[in-house]
C-alpha positions as semicolon CSV with decimal commas, in nm:
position;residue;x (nm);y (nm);z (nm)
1;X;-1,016;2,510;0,750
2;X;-0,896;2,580;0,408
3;X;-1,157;2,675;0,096
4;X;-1,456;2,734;0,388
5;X;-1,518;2,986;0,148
6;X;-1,718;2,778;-0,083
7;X;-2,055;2,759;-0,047
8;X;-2,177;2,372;0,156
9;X;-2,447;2,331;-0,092
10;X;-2,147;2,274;-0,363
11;X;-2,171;1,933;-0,213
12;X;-2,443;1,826;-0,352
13;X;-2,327;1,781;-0,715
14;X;-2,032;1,583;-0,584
15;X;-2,097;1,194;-0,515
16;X;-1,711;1,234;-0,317
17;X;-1,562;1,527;-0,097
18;X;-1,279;1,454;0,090
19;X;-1,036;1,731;0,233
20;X;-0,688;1,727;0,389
21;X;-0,537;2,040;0,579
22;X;-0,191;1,837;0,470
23;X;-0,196;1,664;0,139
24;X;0,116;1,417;0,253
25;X;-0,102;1,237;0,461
26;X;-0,256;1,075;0,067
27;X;0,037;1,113;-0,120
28;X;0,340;0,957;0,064
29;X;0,066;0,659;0,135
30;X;-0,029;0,649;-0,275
31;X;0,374;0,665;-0,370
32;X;0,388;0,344;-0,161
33;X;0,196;0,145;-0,398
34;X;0,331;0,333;-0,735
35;X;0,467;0,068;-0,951
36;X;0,223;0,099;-1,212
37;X;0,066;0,403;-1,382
38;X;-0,262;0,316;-1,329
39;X;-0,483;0,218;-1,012
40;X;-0,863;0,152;-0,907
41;X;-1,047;0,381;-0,667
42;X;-1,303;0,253;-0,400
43;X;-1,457;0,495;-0,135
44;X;-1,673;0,395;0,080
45;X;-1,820;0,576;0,376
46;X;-1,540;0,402;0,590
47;X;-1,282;0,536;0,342
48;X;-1,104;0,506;0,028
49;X;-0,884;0,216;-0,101
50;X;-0,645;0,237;-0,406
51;X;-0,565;-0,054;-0,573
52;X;-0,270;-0,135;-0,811
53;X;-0,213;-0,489;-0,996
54;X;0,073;-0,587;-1,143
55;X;-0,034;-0,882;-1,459
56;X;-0,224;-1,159;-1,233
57;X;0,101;-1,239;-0,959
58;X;0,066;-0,868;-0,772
59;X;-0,161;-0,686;-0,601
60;X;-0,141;-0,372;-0,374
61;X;-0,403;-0,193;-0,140
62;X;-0,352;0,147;0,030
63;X;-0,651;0,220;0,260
64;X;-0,679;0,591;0,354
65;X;-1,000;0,579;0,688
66;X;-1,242;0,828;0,686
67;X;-1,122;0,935;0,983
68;X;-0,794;1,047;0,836
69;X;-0,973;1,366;0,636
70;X;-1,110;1,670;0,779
71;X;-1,383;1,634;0,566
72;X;-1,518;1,286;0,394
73;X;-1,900;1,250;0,250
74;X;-1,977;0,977;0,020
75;X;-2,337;1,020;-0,110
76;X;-2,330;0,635;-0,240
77;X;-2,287;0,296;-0,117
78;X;-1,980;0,298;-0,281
79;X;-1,788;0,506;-0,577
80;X;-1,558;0,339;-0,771
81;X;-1,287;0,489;-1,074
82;X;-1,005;0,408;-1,285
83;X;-0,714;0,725;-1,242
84;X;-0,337;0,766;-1,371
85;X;-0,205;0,784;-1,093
86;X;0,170;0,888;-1,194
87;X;-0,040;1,201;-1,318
88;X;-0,262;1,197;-0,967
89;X;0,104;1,217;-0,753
90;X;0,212;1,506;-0,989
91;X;-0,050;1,702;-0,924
92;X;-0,101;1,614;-0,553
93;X;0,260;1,745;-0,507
94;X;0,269;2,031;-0,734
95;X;0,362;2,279;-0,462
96;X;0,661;2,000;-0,424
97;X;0,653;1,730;-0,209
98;X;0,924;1,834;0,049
99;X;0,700;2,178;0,147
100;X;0,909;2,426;0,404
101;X;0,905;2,384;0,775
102;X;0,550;2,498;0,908
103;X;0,405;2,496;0,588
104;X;0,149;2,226;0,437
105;X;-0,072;2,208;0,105
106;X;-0,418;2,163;0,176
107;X;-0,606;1,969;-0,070
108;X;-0,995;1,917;-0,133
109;X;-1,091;1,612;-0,345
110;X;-1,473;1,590;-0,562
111;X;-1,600;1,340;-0,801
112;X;-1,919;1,457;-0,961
113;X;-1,919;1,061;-1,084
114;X;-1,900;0,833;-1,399
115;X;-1,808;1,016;-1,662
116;X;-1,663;1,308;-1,452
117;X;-1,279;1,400;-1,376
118;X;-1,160;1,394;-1,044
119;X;-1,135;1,787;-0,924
120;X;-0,823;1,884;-0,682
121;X;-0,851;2,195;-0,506
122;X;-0,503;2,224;-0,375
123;X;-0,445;2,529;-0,175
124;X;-0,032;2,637;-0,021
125;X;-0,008;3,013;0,113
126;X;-0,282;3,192;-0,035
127;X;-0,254;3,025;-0,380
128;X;-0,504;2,782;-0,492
129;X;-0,448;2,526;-0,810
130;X;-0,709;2,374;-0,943
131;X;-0,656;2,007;-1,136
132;X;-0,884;1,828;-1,320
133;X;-0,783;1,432;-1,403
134;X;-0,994;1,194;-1,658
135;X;-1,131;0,884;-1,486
136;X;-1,148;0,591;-1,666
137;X;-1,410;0,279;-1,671
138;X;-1,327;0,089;-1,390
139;X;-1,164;-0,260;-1,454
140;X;-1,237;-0,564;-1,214
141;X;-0,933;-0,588;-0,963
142;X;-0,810;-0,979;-0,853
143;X;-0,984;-1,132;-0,582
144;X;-0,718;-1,311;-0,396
145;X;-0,963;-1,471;-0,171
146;X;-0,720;-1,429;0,111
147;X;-0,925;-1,443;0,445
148;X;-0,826;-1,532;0,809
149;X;-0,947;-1,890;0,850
150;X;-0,721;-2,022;0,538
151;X;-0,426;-1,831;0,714
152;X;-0,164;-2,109;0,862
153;X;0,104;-1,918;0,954
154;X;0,129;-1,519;1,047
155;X;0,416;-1,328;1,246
156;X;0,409;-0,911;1,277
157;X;0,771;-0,769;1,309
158;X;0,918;-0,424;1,361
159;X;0,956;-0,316;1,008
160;X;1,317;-0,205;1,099
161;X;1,409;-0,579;1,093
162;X;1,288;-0,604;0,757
163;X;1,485;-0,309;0,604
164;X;1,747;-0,457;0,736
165;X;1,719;-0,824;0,550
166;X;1,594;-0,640;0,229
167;X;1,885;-0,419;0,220
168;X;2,078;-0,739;0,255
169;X;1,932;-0,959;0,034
170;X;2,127;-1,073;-0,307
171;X;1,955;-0,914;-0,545
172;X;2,117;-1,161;-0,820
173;X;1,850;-1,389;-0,671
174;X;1,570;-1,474;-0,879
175;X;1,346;-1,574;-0,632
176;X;1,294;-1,498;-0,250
177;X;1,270;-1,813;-0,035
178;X;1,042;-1,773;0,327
179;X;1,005;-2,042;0,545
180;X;0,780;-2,010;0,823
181;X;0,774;-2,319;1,114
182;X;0,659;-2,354;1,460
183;X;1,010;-2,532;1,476
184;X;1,339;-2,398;1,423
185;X;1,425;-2,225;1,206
186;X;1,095;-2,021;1,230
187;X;1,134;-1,774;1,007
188;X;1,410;-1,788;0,754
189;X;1,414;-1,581;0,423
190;X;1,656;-1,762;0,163
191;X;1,771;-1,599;-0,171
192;X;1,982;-1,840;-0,422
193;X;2,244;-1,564;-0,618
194;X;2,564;-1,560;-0,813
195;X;2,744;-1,593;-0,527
196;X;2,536;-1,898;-0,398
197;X;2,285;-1,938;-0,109
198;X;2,229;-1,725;0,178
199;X;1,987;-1,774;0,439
200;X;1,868;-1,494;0,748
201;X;1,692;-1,656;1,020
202;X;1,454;-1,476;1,296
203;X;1,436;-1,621;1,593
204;X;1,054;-1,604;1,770
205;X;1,187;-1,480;2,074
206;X;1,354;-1,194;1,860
207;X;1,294;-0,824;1,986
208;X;1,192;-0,753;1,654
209;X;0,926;-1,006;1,681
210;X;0,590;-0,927;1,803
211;X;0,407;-1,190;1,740
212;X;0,435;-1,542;1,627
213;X;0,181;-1,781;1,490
214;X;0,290;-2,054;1,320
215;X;0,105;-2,381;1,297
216;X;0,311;-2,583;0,973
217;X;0,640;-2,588;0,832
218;X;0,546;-2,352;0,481
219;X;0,841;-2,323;0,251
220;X;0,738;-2,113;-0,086
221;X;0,907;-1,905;-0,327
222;X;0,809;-1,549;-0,450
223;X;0,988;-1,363;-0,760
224;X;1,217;-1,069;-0,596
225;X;1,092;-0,837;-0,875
226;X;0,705;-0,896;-0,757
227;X;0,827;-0,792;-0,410
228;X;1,025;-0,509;-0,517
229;X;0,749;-0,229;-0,541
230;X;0,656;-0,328;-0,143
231;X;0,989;-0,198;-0,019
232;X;0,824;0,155;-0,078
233;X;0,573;0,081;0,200
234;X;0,836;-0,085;0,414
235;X;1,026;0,198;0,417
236;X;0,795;0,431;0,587
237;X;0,640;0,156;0,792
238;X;0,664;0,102;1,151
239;X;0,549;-0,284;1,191
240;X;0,484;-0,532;0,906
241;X;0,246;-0,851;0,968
242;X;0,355;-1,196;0,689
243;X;0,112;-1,399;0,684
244;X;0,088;-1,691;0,426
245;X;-0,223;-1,915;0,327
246;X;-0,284;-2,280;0,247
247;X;-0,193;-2,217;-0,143
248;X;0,104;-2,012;0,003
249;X;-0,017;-1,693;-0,139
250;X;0,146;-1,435;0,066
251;X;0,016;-1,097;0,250
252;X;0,252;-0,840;0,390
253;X;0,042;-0,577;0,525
254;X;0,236;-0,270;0,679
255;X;0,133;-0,008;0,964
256;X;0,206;0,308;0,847
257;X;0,196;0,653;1,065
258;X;0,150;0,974;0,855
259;X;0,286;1,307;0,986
260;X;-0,007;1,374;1,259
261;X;0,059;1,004;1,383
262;X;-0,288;0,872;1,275
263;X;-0,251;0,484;1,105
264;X;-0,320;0,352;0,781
265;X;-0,246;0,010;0,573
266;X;-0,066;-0,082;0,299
267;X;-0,134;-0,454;0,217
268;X;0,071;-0,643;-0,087
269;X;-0,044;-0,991;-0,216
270;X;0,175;-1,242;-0,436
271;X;0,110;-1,530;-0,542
272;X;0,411;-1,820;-0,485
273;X;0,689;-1,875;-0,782
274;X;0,547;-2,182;-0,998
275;X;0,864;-2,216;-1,189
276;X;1,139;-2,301;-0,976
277;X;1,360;-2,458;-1,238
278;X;1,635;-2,253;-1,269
279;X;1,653;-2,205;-0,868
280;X;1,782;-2,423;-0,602
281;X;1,636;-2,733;-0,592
């Protein structure tokens, strides 16, 4: 294990420890929710989950298990803390972020608490760099009040699908369209462009689609630049679950394997397109 040279009781002025023995198990989950330069920290002993808001329309969640890190101790219910993190990535990948083959960068993580920086111990061949980052007074994140029983519709898909539409989609388009039905055409994602309207439909019987729950016909429309920063997660992703709500608030939570296979979630909320004016009617 890297830095068992320091002494255990140096625990006990930290409120968080967590260690890595590769660092790209946090960061390549953390770049997938970097569209803003700042986020919220929340550890609890189950984990940590970093939060990122864009104004009131965007929100996105990267949850990082316990189980993930060599070494996790939380010492209260639950720590929370404001960070850059454009400056956290830099320094999580200051030995690079492509290391060489059989190589990794270990990292140990401490938080002494309010008031305190957050202290990396990141540690590549032999050479240790220590980085110290200001924490900031914690802001309150959106509640989205998004739970299961005001779901009506959900499907999961092989994320490959999805890479597909995106890369397809006309990006001239204001506004994504998804339409979700337990009739045809199921699922259907719409955009409305310079060159007019174009429409992919899924079939549920798809091999991309693993599962389909649709109970009403929901058609809503979502601003392509609020969904732009989730293409990061959906590009290292292996399934993606949609799931909309009865205010058709949308969820697209993605399964994500890091390098040792072990899973973690990225989940993105947006709230539907109000104006529609200047779409399709």
């Amino acid at each position: 294990m890297p830095f068992s040279t320091q002494a255990e009781d140096e625990n006990d002025q930290y409120i968080l420890v967590a260690s890595l023995d590769n660092v790209r198990n946090l960061s390549n989950i953390l770049k997938a929710i970097h569209f803003k330069d700042h986020a919220t920290c929340f550890a609890t002993t189950n984990g940590i989950k970093v939060t990122v808001e864009n104004a009131k329309c965007l929100q996105a969640n990267a949850f990082i298990q316990a189980g993930i890190f060599q070494e996790f101790t939380v010492q209260e219910e639950s720590v929370t803390f404001r960070i850059n993190l454009t400056v956290l990535l830099d320094c999580l990948t200051i030995f690079g972020s492509t290391p060489l083959p059989g190589t990794s960068t270990a990292l140990r993580m401490c938080y002494q608490g309010y008031g305190h920086p957050l202290t990396l111990f990141l540690e590549e061949g032999g050479v240790v760099t220590v980085c110290k980052i200001n924490t900031q007074e914690p802001e309150d994140t959106l509640d989205f009040d998004f739970c299961s029983t005001n779901v009506i519709n959900k499907i999961i898909l092989q994320s490959e699908g999805l890479r597909e539409a995106f890369a397809e989609l006309d990006m001239t388009s204001e506004v994504l369209q998804i339409t979700m039905s337990p009739e045809k055409p199921y699922f259907r994602l719409s955009t409305f462009g310079n060159s007019g309207s174009s429409h992919l439909d899924y079939p549920k019987d798809s091999d991309l689609m693993e599962a389909f729950h649709c109970n009403q016909t929901q058609t809503n429309r979502y601003k392509i630049s609020l969904l732009k920063p989730s293409t990061k997660a959906l590009a290292l992703s292996c399934k993606v679950s949609i799931r909309t709500d009865n205010r058709g608030f949308l969820s697209l939570q993605y399964m994500i394997k890091n390098e040792d296979g072990q899973i973690c979630f990225v989940e993105y909320y947006c709230c539907p397109d109000e104006d529609v004016s200047d779409s399709e009617p």
